[in-house]
N, C-alpha and C positions, 0 to 999 in steps of 0.2 A: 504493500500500500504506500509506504513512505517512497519507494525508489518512482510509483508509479506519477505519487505526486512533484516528487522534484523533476521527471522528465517533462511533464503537460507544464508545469510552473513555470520553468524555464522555456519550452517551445513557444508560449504564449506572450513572452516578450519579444518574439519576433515580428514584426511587420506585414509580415507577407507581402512584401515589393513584389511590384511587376517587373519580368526581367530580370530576375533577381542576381545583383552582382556576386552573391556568393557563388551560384551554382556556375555564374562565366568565370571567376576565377578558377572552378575545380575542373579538371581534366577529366577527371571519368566518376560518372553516380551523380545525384542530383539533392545537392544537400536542402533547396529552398523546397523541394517537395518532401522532403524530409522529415524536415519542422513542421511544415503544414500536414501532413499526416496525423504527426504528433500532435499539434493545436485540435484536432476534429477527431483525437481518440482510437487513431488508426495507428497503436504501436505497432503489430506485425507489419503492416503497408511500411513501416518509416526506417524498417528494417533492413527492406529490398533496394532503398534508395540510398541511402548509406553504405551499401556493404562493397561495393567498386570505389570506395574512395581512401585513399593513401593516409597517411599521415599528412604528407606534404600536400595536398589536394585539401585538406581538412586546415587546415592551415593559413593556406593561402584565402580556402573563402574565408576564415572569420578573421581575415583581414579586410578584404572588401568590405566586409557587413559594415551598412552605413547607419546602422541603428543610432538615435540622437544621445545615449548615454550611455552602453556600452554593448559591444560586441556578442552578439547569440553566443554560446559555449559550444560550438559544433563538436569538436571533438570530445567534450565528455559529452552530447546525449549521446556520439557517434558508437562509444566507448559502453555505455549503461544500455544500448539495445539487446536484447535477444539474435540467439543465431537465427539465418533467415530458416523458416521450416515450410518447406514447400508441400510437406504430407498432408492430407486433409480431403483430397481429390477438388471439383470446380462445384461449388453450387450452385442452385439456380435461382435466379432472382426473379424469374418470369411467372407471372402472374395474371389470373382474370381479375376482372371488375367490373361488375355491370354487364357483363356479358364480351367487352372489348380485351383483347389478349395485351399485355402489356410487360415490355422486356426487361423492366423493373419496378417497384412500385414510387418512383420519387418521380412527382412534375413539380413543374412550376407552378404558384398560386396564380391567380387574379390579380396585377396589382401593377405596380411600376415596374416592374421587372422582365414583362411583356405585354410591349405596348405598341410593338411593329414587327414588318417582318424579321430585319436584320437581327435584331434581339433574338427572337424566339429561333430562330434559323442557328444561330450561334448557341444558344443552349442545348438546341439537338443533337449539335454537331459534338459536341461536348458531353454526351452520354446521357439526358435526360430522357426518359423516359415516351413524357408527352406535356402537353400544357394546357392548364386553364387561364384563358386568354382575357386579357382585360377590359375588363365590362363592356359592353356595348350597350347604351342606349335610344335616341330618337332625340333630348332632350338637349339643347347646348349646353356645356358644362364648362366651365371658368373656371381653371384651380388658380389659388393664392400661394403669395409668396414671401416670403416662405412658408413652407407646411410639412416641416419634420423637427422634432426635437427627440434628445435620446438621454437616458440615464444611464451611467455607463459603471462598470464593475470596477477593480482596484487596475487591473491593465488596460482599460480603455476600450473593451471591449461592450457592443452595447447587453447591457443587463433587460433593459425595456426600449420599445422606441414605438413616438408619439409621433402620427400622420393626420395631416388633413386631406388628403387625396381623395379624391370620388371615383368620377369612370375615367373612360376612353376620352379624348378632348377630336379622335377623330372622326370626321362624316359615319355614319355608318356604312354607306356604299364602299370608303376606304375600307376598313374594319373587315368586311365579309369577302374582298378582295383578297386581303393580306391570309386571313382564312383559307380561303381557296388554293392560292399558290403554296402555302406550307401542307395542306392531304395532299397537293400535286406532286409534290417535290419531296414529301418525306412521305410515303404513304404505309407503311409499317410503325412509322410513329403514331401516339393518340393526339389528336386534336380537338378540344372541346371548349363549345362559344359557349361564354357568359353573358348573361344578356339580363335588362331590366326594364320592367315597362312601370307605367303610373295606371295603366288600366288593364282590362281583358284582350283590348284588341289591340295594344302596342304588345304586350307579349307573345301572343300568338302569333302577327307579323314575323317582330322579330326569330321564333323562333322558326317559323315557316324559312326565311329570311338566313338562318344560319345553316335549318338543314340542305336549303341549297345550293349552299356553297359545298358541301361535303364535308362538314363535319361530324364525327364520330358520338358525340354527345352534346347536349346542354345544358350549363348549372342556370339556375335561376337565383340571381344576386336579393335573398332576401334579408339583407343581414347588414351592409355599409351602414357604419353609425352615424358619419357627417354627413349626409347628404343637404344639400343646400335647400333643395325642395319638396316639402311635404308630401307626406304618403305614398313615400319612397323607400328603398331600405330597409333599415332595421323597424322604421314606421310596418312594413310590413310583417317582418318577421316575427313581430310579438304577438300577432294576431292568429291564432290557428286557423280560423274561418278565412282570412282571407289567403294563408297558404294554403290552405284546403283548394279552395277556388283557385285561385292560379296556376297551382300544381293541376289540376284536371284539367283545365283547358288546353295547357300548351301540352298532355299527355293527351288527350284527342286531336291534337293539329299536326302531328309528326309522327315520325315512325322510331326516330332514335331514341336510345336513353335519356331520360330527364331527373336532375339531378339536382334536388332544392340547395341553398346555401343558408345554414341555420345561422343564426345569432347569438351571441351569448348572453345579448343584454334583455334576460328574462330568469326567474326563479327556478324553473325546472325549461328543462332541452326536452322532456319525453312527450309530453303534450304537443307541443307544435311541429317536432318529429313524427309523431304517431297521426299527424293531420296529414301529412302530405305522403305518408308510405301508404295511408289508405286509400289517397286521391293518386295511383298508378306510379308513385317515382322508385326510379330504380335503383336509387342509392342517396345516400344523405353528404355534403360536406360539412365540414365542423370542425375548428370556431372560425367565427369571424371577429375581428378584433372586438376588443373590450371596450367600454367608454369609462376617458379618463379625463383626471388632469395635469397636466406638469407645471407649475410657477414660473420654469427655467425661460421657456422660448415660446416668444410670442407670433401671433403669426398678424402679421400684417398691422401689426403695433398691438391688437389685443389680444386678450386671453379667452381659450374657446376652450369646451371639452370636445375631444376627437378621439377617434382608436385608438389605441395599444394594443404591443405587440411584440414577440421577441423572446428570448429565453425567458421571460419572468413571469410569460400568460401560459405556460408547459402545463403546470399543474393545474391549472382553470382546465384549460381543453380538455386533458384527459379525465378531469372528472365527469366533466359531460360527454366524453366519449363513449366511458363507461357506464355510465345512466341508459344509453342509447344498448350496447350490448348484455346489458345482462337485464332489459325489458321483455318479457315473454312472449309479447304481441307481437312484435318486430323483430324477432329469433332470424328471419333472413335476410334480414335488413346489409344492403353493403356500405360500408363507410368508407369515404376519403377523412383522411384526419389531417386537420391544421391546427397551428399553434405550436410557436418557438421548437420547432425541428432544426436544429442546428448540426447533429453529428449523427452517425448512423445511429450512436446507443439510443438518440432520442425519435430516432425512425421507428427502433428496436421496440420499443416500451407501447408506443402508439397500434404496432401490429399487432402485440401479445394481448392489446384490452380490446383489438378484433377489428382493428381497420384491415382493407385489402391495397389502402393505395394512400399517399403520403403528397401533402403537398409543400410549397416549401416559398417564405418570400423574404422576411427578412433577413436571414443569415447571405443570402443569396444580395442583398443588399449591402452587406457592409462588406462581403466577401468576394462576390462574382460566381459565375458559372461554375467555375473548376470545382466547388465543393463537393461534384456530386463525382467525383473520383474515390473520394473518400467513402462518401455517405453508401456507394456501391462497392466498395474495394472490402471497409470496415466488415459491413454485413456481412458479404461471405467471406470474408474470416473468422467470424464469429462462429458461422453455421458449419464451417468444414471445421471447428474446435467442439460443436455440439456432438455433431455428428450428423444434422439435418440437412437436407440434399436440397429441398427447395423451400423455398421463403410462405409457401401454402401452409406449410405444417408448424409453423409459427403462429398465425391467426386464430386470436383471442385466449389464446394457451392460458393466459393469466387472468382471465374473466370468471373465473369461477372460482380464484384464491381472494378474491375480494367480499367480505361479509356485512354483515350489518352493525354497529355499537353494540347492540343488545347479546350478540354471539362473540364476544371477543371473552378471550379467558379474563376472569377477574381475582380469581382464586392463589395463581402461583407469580413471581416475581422473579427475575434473572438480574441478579448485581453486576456491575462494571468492574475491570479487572485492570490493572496498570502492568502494562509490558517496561521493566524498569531502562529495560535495553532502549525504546524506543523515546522515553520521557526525557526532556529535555528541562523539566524542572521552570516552567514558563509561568505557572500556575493558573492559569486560561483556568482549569477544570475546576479550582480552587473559587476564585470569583465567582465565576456563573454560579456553582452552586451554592454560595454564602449569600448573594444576592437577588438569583431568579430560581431556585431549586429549594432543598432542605436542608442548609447547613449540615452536610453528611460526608462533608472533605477535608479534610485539616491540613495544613499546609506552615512548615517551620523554617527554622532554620539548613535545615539538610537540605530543603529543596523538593521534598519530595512526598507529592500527595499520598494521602491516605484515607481508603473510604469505612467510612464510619457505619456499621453493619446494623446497629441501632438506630440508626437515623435514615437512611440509604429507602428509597421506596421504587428504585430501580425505573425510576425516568427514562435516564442515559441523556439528560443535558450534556453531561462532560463528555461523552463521546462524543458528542455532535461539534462541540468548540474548540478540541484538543487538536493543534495545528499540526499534529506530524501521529497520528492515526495510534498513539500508544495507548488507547483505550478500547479494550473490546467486550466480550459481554462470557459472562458464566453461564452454566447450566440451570434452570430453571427450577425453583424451589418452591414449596409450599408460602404462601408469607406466613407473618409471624402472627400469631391468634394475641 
């Protein structure tokens, strides 16, 4: 755990340049793909790009590195990887959805990140899967400027990030054009229009509209939280009745998949879910951003609430992912799942609570296309370390280790244990529990926590705070009568 964390801690102060002068400095291996392996959780991946590279090759680039305060440590992660293991055989990441066969399960979201051809033509090109293409509607749409703020983590990576974006700002005759030419030109790729109407008969248009340009499916954008004009959006999506109703119409006006986009900005997902799975849709996506607010960045001189989005909405999403999976009604229900997918592990997590297909927009933002090198490299190494051949036999796996409050054992209790090798005497575990815990840690002059067995009610705060992972958990015991 420690080694694992000093490699990602150290890779994560890398930059990820374009071009990156380390790798032109090294002669043979590719150390900038290296790190970024490593940044996105793909230790085996970072192993293969390293292991062609010299000393002096290693060397050379972390002299290049133009990092603003000090040089990446190439040759210790180079030094701290695993040997390359090529055992495991190829697994397969090919997957249905909706009935569309799909050669991976990672697309791109709805969003900024495809908003023309060139874009999405480049993401293809680059191992994606397929895309949900950004919004189309009938309405003129004006974005402001600016309209992104981010909250960002101790490396500057964004933790949350704050959008006022809406749709497409292109014609729509553009829009179903750019359509058209990416099933022409990619046509083993998935291609799917997202489209949004303010009534019955802009939806149906549009989606008549998009099935003839030849696209593969259509999501129905019920979910954008800033939309500038009324009874639009997430204005729709909180309403079952009226996703009920639009979900049926545009499922009698086409022959393709249709594929609502939920909201999260409501108390339960299953009700407005269970509206439109019963009005013919043949899969659900979920979430769509949050509504928030940041202080930090104004848009356009004031303060609005808008989406969020980003590693820090992970656990939102999956909660209602899994509300959606383990509903008995909608037991066939398929899911794309969205929300802060940044590495494969969190592709990973999103499959096991039973999605078939992953979507992906901010990481894809602060990173570019190339992540999904990773996001597909990770995964099946993962699966040739399970033993799982294809990424099928993953879906919802962990849907049914998830139970109620009222089922959780309350009876037995498992203490924390101090690895003395690993403690570093920091007293992290000491605090927290003196002041958000049970005073159940004592901490002296030696330096060295001690958990107090009379007091201890087996939390595990101090595992969770303890900077170099020397706390882990005992066997589970009766508590104390």
């Amino acid at each position: 755990m420690q080694k694992r964390l000093h490699l990602q801690e150290e890779a994560a102060r890398c930059l990820l340049c374009a071009d990156a002068p380390c790798t032109a400095a090294c002669r043979a291996g590719d150390p900038a793909r290296g790190v970024r392996a490593l940044r996105f959780d793909n230790t085996a991946g970072a192993a293969k790009w390293f292991a062609p590279c010299s000393e002096a090759d290693l060397a050379a680039a972390e002299a290049a590195c133009i990092h603003y305060d000090r040089p990446v440590r190439l040759r210790e992660l180079a030094a701290s990887l695993p040997a390359v293991d090529g055992a495991g055989g190829n697994p397969s990441l090919e997957i249905d959805f909706c009935g569309l066969h799909c050669e991976n399960p990672f697309f791109l979201a709805s969003s900024a990140v495809c908003t023309n051809y060139e874009m999405v033509s480049a993401a293809l090109e680059a191992g994606w899967a397929g895309v949900f293409y950004k919004t189309i509607c009938l309405q003129e749409i004006k974005e402001v400027s600016p309209r992104f703020d981010a909250l960002y983590d101790e490396k500057r990576g964004f933790a949350g990030f704050r959008n006022m974006e809406q749709l497409s700002e292109n014609p729509p005759e553009t829009d179903f054009e750019i359509l058209r030419r990416l099933k022409r030109n990619y046509p083993t790729k998935i291609i799917v229009a997202s489209i949004m109407g303010s009534r019955e008969e802009e939806w149906i248009d549009l989606a008549k509209r998009a099935e003839a340009a030849g696209v593969d499916a259509v999501e129905l954008n019920f979910s954008c939280p800033q939309m500038r004009l009324a009874g639009m959006g997430s204005d729709v999506g909180q309403s079952a009745e009226m996703v009920s109703f639009y979900t049926a119409y545009v499922k009698d006006a086409v022959s393709i998949p249709v594929i609502p986009k939920m909201t999260p900005n409501v108390a339960s997902i299953t009700k407005v879910a269970m509206a439109s799975y019963f009005s013919g849709a043949a899969g659900i996506s979920a979430i769509n951003t949050i509504k928030s607010v940041t202080l930090g960045g104004e848009v356009s001189g004031k303060r609005v609430i808008s989406g969020y989005s980003g590693r820090a909405v992970k656990p939102i999403a999956l909660r209602f992912i899994l509300e959606m999976a383990k509903n008995p009604v909608m037991k066939n229900l398929q899911i794309s799942g969205i929300g802060g997918i940044e590495t494969w592990r969190d592709g990973l997590e999103f499959i096991q609570l039973g999605c078939r297909n992953l979507q992906v927009c901010t990481a894809v933002m602060q990173y570019g296309y190339r992540i999904i090198d990773d996001l597909t490299d990770g995964l099946r190494n993962y699966m040739a370390e399970q033993g799982v051949s294809c990424v099928e036999d993953l879906v919802g796996t962990l849907v049914d280790s998830f139970v109620r409050p009222a089922d959780l054992d309350r009876d037995t209790m498992a203490f924390p244990t101090v690895d003395r090798e690993k403690c570093i005497g920091c007293g992290r575990c000491y605090i927290s529990c003196r002041d958000g815990g049970h005073q159940a840690i004592t901490f002296g002059a030696d330096r060295q926590p001690k958990v107090v067995g009379t007091k201890c009610v087996g939390c595990h705060l101090c595992l969770l705070v303890c900077p170099t992972g020397a706390i882990g958990t005992a066997r589970r015991i009766p508590k104390r009568t």
